[in-house]
Phi, psi and omega in degrees: 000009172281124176247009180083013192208141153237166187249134180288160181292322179263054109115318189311133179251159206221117175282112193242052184281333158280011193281182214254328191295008196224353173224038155095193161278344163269335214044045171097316188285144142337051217251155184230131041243123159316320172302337167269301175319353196230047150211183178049184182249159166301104222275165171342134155328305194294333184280288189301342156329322229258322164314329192253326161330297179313313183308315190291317161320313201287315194272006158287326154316270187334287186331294147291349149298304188296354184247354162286322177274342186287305176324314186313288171309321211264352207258355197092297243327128191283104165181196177334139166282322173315289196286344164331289188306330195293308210278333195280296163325294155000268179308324190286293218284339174293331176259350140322328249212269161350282103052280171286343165283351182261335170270272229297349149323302168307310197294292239259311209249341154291334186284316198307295176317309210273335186267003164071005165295148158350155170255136171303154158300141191292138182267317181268352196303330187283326199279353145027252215259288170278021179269266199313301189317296179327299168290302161347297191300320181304319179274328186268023168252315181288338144330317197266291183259000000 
């Protein structure tokens, strides 16, 4: 008796030969990374928002790390060229490096939500943390001296 029509609670038929419960969990569609998309199930809407926000954060990070060391080089800033360079190497290989912690977080913490499994523990945040304080140290030192 399946027809391809269902009846809505106010009497309204409703056609679900396209709903997502008769085409997997993609809804048909192609999704990349597949390797995340394609196990487990879908998870709250509101969790992967909130997952792909966080992503966004992260290359907002990058993003300002790689335009601090670029300042660095391209604005002068007056002090050692050496530690200049240093702190600017730093910031760049640091907003890389962010960058790659913002997909592979995400990949990680969607298969985790999709497999209802644990979320990882954050992996760079500490190196970070001594990423920047090092170029920081790196500038107010070629200031100072």
């Amino acid at each position: 008796m399946s027809s391809g029509r269902a009846s809505g609670g106010n009497g309204d038929s409703v056609d679900d030969e396209g709903s997502d419960e008769n085409q997997g969990s993609d809804g048909g569609r192609s999704r990349f990374p597949r390797r995340v998309y394609a196990v487990g199930n879908e998870p709250d809407p509101r969790f992967s928002l909130a997952n792909e926000r966080t992503f966004l954060a992260w290359l907002r990070t990058s993003l300002a790390l790689v335009a601090a060391g670029v300042a660095l080089e391209a604005l002068g800033f007056p002090q050692s060229a050496g530690f200049r360079g240093a702190a600017a190497f730093v910031f760049i290989a640091l907003g890389l490096a962010a960058a790659g912690r913002a997909w592979f977080g995400w990949m990680a913490t969607e298969s985790a939500m999709r497999r209802n499994s644990p979320l990882p523990a954050p992996a760079v945040g500490f190196l970070l943390v001594i990423g920047i304080a090092t170029g920081v140290l790196l500038v107010a030192f070629g200031l100072i001296l």
